[in-house]
Every structure is written in C-alpha cells, then in structure tokens.
N, C-alpha and C positions, 0 to 999 in steps of 0.2 A: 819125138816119140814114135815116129811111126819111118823109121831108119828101117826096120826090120821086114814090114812089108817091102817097103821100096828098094831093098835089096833082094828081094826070093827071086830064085831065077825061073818060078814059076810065071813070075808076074814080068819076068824078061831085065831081072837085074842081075848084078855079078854075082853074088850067092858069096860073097864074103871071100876066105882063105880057103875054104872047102866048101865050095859049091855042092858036094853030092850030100853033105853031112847039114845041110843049113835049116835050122826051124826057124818059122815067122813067131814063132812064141817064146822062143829062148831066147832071140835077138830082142825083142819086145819088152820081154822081162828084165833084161839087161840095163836098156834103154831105162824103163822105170826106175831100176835100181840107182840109175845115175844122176835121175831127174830128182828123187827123195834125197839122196845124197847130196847134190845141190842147194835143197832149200834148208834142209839143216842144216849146214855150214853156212849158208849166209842169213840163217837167224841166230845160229850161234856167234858170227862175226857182228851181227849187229847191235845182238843185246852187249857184249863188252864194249865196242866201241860207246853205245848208249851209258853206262857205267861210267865207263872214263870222263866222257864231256859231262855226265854229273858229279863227278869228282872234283875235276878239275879247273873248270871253270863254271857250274852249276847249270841246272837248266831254262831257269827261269830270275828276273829282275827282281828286287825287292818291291812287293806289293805298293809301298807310296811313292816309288819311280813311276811303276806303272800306270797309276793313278793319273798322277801330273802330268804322264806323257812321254816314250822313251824318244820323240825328236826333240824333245826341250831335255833330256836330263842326261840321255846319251851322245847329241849332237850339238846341243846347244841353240837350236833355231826352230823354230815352228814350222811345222809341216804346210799351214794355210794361216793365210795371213785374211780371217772375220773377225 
C-alpha cells in the first residue's frame, strides 16, 4: 500500500515513468484500487470453489458417522485405544 510514498522522489525514490508528473496520492489510490480488486476476486474465487466441494462432494458426514466417529467409520480404526 504504501508503493506510492516509497517511490516520491521527494522522499528520494524514482518517481515512477515520470518523475516530474508523480503524486503520493494517485499512486496511493491506485495501490488501493488494486488491493480491493484483490480481495474481491479471491472472495469471489472462494465462494465458487466453496459451491463446488458442496456439490460435489458435500461439506459435511452424515450426522450418525459423525456421531460413531469419523476414525471408526471413515478409517476403519480407533483414534485411541480406552
């Protein structure tokens, strides 16, 4: 986020393509623009994938697996042997 400061060549960075023309606040805003862009696409990438594994292979065991125990019903063997 903070690319924009740390390039002003006030502050003794390269000033970007065009060092005379450079704002700490456009670069800044850019910056944000890219970081909101980010997390909407990987909550949008998430909720589908999340859909899919509940399609396709569901998200959760049948409640009397669960019950019994998914190392006896999914593995076969007891987790602890009391």
């Amino acid at each position: 986020m903070l690319t924009g400061v740390f390039t002003a060549p006030s502050l003794g960075g390269t000033g970007g393509a065009a060092p005379a023309d450079f704002s700490i606040l456009a670069q800044t805003i850019i910056q944000a623009e890219g970081v909101i862009i980010t997390i909407v696409w990987c909550a949008i990438v998430s909720v589908i994938a999340y859909k899919v594994v509940d399609i396709v292979i569901g998200l959760r065991v049948p409640e009397d697996q669960e019950r019994e125990g998914l190392d006896v019903t999914s593995h076969g063997e007891t987790a602890y042997s009391n």
